[in-house]
N, C-alpha and C positions, 0 to 999 in steps of 0.2 A: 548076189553081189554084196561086199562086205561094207558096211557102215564106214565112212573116215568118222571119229569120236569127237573131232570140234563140231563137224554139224551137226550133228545128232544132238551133242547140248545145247548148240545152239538152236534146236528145234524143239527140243522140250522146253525150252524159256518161253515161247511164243502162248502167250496165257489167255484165255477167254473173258477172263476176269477185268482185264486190260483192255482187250475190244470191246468190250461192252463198254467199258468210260470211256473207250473215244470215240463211240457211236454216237452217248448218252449227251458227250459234251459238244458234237456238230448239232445234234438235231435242240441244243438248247438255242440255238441262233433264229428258231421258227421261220424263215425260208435263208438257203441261199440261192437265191437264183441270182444268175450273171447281172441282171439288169436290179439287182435291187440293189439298199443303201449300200454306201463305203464310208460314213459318215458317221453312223452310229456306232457306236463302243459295244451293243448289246445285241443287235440283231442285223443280220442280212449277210450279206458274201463278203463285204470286207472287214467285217469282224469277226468272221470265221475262218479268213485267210489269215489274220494277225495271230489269232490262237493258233492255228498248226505252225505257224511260224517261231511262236514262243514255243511250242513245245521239241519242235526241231531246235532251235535253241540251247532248250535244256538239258537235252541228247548231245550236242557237243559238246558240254561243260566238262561229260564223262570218254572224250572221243580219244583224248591224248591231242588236241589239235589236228585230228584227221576229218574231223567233219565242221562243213560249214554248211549256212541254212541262209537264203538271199530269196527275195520276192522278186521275180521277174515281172514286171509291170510295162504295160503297152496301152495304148490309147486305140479303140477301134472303131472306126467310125458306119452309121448307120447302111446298110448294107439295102434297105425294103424289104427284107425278109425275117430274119427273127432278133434282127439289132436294130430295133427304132428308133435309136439314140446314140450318139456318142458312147463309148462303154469305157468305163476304167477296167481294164483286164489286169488278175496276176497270175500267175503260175506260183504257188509255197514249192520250192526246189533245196536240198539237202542234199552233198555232194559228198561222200563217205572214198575219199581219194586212195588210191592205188598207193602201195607202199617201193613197188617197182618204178623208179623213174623210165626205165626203156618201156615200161606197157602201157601202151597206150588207149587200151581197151576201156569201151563204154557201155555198164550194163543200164538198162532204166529201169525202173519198177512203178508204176504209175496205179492211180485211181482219181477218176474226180471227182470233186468238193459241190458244185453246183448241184441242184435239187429244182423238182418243177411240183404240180399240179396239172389237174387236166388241161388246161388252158396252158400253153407254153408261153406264154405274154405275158400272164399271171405274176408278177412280181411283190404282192402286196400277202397273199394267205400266208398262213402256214406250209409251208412245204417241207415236212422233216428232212424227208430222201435220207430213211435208216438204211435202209437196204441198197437202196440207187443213189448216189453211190456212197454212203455214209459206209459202207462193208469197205468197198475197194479201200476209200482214203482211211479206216480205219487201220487197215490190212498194210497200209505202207507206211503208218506213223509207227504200228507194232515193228515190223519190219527194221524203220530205222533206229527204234529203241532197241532192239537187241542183237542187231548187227553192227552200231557202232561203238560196242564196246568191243568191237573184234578188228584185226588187220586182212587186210588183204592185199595181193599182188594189182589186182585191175582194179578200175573204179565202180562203184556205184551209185547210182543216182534216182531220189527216193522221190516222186513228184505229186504232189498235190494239183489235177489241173484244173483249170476254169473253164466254162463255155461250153461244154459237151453240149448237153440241150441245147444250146441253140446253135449248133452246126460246128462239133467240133474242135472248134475257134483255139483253145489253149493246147490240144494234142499238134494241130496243123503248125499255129506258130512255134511249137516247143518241135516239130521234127525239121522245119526250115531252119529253123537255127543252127540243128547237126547239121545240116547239109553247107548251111553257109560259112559254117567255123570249122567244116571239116571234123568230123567229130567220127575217130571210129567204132561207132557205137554197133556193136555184135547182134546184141538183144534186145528186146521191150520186150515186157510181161507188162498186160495191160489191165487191172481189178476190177471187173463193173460187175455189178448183182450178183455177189457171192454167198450172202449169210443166212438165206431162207432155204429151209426144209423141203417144202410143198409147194402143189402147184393148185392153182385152181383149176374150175371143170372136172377133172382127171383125180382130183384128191389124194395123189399119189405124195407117201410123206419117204423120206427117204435121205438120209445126209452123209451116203459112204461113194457119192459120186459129184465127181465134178468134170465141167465139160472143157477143154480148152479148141478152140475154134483156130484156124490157118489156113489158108488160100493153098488154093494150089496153082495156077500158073501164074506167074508175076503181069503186075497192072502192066511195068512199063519194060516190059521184052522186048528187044528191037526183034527185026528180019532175023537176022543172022542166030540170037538167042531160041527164038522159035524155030527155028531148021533142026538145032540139035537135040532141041527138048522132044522135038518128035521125033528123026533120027533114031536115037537110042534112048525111049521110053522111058522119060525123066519129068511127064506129068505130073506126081505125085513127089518131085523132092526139090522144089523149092525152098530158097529159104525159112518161111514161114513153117511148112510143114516139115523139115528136118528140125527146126526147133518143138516146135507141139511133142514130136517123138522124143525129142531131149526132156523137155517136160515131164511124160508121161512116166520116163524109165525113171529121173532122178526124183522124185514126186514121191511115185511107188515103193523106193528104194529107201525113203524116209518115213514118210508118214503110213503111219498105220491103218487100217481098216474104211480105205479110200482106192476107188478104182478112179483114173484120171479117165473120161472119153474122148479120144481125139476126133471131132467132127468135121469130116474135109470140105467145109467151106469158110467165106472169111468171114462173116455173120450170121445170124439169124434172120429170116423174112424182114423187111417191113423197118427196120432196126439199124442200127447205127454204134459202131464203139471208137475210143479213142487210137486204138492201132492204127486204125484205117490209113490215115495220114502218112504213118512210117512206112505202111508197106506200100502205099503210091510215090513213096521215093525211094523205094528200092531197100528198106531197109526189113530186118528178119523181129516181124512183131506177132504177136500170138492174144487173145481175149482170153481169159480163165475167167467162167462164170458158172453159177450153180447149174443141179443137171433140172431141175422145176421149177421152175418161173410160177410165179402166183401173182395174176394179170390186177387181181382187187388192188394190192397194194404194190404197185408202179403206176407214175403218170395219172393219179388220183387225188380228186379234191379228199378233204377227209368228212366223213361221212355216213348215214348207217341209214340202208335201203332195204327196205324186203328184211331186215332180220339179216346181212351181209355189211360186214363193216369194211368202208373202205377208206385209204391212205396207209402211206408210207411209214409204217410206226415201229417201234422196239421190241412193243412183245413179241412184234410176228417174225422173231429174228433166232437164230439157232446159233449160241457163241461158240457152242463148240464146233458146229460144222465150220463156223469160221476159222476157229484157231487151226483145224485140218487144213482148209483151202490157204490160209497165210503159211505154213508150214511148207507149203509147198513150192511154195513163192522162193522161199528161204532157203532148202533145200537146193534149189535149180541156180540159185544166185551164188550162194557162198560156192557152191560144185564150179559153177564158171568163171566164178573171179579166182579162185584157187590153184584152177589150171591153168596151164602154159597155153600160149599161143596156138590156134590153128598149123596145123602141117601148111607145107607151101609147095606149091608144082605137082600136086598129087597127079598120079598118070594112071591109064590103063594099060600095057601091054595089045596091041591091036592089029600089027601089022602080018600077023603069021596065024593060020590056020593052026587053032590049038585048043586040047580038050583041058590044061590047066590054065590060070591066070595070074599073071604078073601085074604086082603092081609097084608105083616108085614116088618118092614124096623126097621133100626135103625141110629137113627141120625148121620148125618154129622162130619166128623173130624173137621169143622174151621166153620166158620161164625154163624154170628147171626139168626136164623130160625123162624119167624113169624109160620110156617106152613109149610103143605107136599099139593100139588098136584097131584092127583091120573089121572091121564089120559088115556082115553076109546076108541078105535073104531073097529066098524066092520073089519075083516080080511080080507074085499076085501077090505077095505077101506083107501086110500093111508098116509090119515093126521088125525090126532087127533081130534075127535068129540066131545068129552065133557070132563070138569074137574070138581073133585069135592075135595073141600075142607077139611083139618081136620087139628087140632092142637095137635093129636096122632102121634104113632108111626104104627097105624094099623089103616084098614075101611074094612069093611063088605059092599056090593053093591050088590043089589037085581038084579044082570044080570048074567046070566051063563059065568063060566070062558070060556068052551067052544064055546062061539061062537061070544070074542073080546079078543084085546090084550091090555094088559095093562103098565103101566110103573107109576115112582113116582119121582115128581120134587119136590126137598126142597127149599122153598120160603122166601125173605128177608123180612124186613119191607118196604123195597120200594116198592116190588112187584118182585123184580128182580127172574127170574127161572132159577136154574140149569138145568143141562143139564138133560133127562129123562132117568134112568133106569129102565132096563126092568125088571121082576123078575124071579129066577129062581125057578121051581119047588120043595115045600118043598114033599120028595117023603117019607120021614121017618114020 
């Protein structure tokens, strides 16, 4: 698949060199954990929300006036579980606006800013969190430094959250807020523990994989959504998982010497990311984190045992495996703001006993449409085998509907692909 030449530069900009200072310059705040200062200029979570706020800031200066940078701030009160207190909560949020007034497309890119120690209550140590998640929120400051010097048709939206650790708290109130301002936000790309090499136990070092994680059958499927997903064998193309495979293809299509792994479930054991939130309201969110976790440094006092040094620190960080995993981010974002709208009324052909298959869509609400993309593959088959071409609103294909599944991408003139829908059965 051929390169479009703005993202490509705009994927060779994304520098290591740059991650590491905004690694270097969260973990100078020696903790951010939600429940510490907001008072101090020097150390804790609210002087390290004010810093990415300035430095989104300084990203607008060069935006053309398409980017703006606001603290979304809430008061949360003490819950008996991991908020003992009252909390100053913010979300650092950077709005890089659509240049189409009719689209109204919302992409997100997120990682959070908070940091722990073994103690989750721990508000007081050091807590760098290089890695967890000083990578992700590095990864979306990179991100909106060199995406807003560029335009696009749809929006996107660069967020710094708060609260992970302690349950979430800034992903939950940042997806209630799409839902309550109506917000038609497509995607979330969610950054947690992206920029280590290795894993402990395992000693496996390794930085040309990265995993992106997506559910497969939706939290909140009424009756009627589960009749059809079992019906006609649509377990595996969820939201969430029809994105992972947009991932994986635009990801691969860009960055070099990185295989994306798409692992079908919504998390890891034991574990928690800020998606979570979006995809229990229905929305299409996806985890992108490294493929080896190295348990010493996560959720670590800092420390040196047995000759094993543990905490969340910088050396034990890979920039370049980051600037690959931010690349990719980059790549999936500028590809879907670029494109036109989703197809609308996608159908399948259903009614008539037939060894080809019909299908029939109708164009997109916003963007400019070169073409549709019809996309094919086997049902055991995990990723997309073939596409075929039309300047229609319909294609007739000599393969049995029975035994692939199908979906339809509306194409720009760059090449850019929306996201794939799947079709529903026309049964009339």
């Amino acid at each position: 698949m051929q390169r479009d030449p703005q993202i490509a530069d705009l994927v060779a900009q994304v520098s290591p060199d740059s991650l590491r200072a905004h690694v270097e310059g969260l973990v100078r705040f020696g903790t951010r954990h939600t429940l510490s200062t907001t008072s101090d200029s020097k150390k804790g979570i609210g002087a390290a929300r004010q810093w990415i706020l300035g430095k989104f800031q300084q990203y607008a200066k060069g935006s053309g006036g398409r980017l703006t940078a606001t603290l979304d701030t809430w008061t949360l009160a003490a819950d008996g579980k991991r908020i003992d207190k009252p909390a100053d909560m913010g979300n650092v949020m950077a709005t890089l606006k659509g240049t189409n007034p009719a689209d109204d497309r919302v992409f997100i890119v997120q990682g959070h800013m908070d940091s722990r120690v073994t103690n989750v209550m721990n508000r007081e140590s050091d807590a760098p969190g290089a890695n967890d998640d000083g990578s992700g929120t590095a990864a979306v400051m990179e991100l909106c430094r060199v995406m807003s010097k560029s335009s696009f048709p749809a929006t996107v939206i660069f967020v710094a959250l708060t609260g992970e650790e302690q349950g979430l708290l800034g992903a939950d109130h940042l997806s209630e807020r799409a839902v309550q301002e109506k917000w038609n936000l497509e995607a979330v790309l969610n950054n947690d523990i992206m920029g280590s090499n290795n894993s402990s136990e395992t000693r496996i070092i390794d930085n040309t994989r990265l995993r992106v994680f997506s559910e497969g059958l939706p939290l909140n499927q009424t009756t009627d959504k589960a009749v059809n997903i079992r019906q006609f064998g649509l377990e595996n193309d969820g939201k969430a998982r029809t994105l992972a495979r947009y991932v994986k293809e635009t990801g691969e299509r860009y960055v070099d010497n990185l295989e994306i792994v798409t692992v079908y479930r919504n998390d890891r054991y034991l574990r928690g990311g800020d998606h979570t939130p979006y995809v229990q309201r229905g929305f299409a969110a996806v985890r992108l984190t490294e493929m080896n976790e190295n348990y010493d440094h996560q959720h670590q006092d800092i420390r040196t045992e047995n000759g094993t040094e543990f905490g969340d620190l910088v050396k034990f960080m890979d920039f370049d495996y980051l600037r690959k995993n931010t690349a990719v981010n980059l790549a999936t974002l500028a590809n879907l703001a670029k494109a036109p709208a989703t197809p609308q009324q996608v159908t399948i052909e259903v009614r008539n006993l037939t060894n080809g298959t019909a299908l029939y869509w109708q164009a997109p609400k916003t963007g400019t449409v070169k073409g549709y993309y019809v996309l094919m593959r086997e049902t055991h088959m995990p990723y997309w085998q073939k596409k075929f071409f039309t300047t229609k609103l319909g294609m007739t294909l000599p393969y049995s509907k029975d035994n692939y599944f199908y979906a339809v991408q509306a194409v720009s003139n760059d090449g850019n692909e929306s996201l794939p829908i799947l079709p529903s059965p026309n049964l009339r």
